[in-house]
ROLUMKOL-836317 format. One record per residue (C-alpha): residue in one letter; x, y, z. Coordinates in steps of 0.2 Angstrom, whole numbers, always signed. Example, Ala and Ser with C-alpha at 12.3 -4.5 7.8 and 13.67 -1.06 7.14 Angstrom:
BEGIN
site mimar=A	x=+62	y=-22	z=+39
site mimar=S	x=+68	y=-5	z=+36
END
This chain:
BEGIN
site mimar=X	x=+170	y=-24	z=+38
site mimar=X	x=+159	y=-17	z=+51
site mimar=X	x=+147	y=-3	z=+49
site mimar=X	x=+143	y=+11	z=+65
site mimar=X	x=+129	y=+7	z=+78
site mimar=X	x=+118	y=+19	z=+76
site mimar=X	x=+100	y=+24	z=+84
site mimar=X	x=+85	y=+22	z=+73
site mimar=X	x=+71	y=+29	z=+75
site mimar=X	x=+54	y=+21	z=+72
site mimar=X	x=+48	y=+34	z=+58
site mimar=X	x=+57	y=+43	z=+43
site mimar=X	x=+64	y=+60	z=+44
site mimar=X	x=+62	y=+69	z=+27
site mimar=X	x=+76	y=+83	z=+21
site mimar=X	x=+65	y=+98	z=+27
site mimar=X	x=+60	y=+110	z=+11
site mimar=X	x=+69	y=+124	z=+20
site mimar=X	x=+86	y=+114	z=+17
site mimar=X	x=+84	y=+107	z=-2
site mimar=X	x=+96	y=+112	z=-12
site mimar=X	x=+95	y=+114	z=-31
site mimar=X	x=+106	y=+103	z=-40
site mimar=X	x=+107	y=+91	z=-26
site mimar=X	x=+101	y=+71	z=-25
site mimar=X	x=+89	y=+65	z=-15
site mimar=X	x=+82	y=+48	z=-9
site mimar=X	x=+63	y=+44	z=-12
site mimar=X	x=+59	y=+32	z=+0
site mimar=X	x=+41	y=+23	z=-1
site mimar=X	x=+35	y=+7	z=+3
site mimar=X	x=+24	y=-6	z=-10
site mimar=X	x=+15	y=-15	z=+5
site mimar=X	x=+5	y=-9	z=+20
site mimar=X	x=+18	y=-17	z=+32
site mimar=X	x=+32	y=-9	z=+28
site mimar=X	x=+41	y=-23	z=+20
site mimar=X	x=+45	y=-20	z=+1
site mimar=X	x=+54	y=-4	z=+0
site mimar=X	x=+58	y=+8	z=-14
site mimar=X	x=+74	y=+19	z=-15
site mimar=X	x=+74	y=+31	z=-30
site mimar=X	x=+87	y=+45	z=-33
site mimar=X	x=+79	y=+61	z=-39
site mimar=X	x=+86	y=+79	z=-41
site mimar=X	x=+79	y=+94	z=-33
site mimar=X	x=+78	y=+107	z=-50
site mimar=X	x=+69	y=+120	z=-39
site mimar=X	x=+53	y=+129	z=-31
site mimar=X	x=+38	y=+137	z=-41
site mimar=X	x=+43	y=+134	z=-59
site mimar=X	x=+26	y=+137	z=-65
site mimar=X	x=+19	y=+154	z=-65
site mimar=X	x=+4	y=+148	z=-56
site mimar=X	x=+17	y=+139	z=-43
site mimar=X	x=+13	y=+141	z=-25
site mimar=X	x=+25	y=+133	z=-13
site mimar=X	x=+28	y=+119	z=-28
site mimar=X	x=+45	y=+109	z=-25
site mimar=X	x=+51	y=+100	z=-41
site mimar=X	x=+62	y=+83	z=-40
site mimar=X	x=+68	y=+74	z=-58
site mimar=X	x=+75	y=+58	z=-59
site mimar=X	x=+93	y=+57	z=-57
site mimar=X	x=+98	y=+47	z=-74
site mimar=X	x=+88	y=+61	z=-86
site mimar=X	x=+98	y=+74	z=-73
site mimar=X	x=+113	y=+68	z=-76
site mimar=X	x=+110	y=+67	z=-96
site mimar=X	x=+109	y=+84	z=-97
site mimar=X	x=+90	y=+84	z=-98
site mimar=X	x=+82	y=+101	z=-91
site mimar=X	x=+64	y=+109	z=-87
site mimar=X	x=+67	y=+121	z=-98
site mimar=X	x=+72	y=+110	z=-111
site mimar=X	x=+54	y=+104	z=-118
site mimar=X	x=+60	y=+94	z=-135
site mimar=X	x=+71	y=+84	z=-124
site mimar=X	x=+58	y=+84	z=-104
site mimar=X	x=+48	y=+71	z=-113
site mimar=X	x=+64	y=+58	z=-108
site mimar=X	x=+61	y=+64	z=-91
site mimar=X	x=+53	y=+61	z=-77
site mimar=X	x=+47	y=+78	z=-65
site mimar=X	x=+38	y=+75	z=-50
site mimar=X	x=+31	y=+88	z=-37
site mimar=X	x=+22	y=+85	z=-20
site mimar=X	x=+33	y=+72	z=-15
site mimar=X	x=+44	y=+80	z=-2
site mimar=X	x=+38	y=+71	z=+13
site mimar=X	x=+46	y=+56	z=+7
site mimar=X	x=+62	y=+64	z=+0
site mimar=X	x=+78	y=+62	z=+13
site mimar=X	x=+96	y=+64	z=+13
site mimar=X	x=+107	y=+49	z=+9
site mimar=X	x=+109	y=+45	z=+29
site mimar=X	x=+91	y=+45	z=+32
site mimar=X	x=+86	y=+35	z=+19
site mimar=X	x=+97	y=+20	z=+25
site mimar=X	x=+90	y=+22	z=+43
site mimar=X	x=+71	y=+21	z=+34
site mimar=X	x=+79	y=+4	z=+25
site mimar=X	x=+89	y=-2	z=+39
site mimar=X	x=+72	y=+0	z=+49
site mimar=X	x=+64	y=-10	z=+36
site mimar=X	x=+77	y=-25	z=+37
site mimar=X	x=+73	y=-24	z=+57
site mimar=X	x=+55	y=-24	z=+53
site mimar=X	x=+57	y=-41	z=+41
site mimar=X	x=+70	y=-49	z=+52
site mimar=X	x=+55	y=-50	z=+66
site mimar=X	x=+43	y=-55	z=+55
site mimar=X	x=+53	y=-70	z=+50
site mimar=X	x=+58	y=-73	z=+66
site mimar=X	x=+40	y=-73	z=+73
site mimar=X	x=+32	y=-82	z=+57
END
């Protein structure tokens, strides 16, 4: 098994808010560690923009297992199972670019071990 050469690029490239789509997975991408070294990939939904009426410019993420259970916003007896999230889009990206941010992490930790 091979997997395509690609070009990576030193920094992440976020889904921009213009292009989310309701209804549509997502990859959070963060790092635990300073360095760049521990990453965290977690799969959220986009449910929507402003769905508070004091909402300006709001974008709403849910974890994907609650998503796919069935469990809505608009549900509240069954939201408490779930996990919302807002102000996260700069680290929300499609699936390709979340493997170049984890791709650039295994680069990253390769030359550390190879420099340690």
């Amino acid at each position: 098994m091979r997997f395509e050469e690609r070009e990576l690029k030193p920094y992440g490239e976020p889904v921009l808010p213009e292009h989310l789509k309701i209804g549509e997975t997502y990859f959070g991408v963060l790092f635990l560690d300073t360095d760049g070294f521990v990453p965290v990939l977690e799969p959220k939904v986009f449910i929507g923009r402003d769905l508070e009426p004091d909402d300006e410019r709001k974008f709403y993420f849910q974890d994907y297992a609650s998503y796919q259970h069935g469990i809505r916003f608009e549900t509240p007896t069954l939201a408490d199972e779930a996990l919302f999230e807002t102000g996260c889009e700069n680290h929300i990206f499609d699936y390709e670019h979340a493997l170049d941010m984890l791709l650039v992490c295994a680069l990253r930790r390769r030359k550390a071990s190879s420099q340690g």
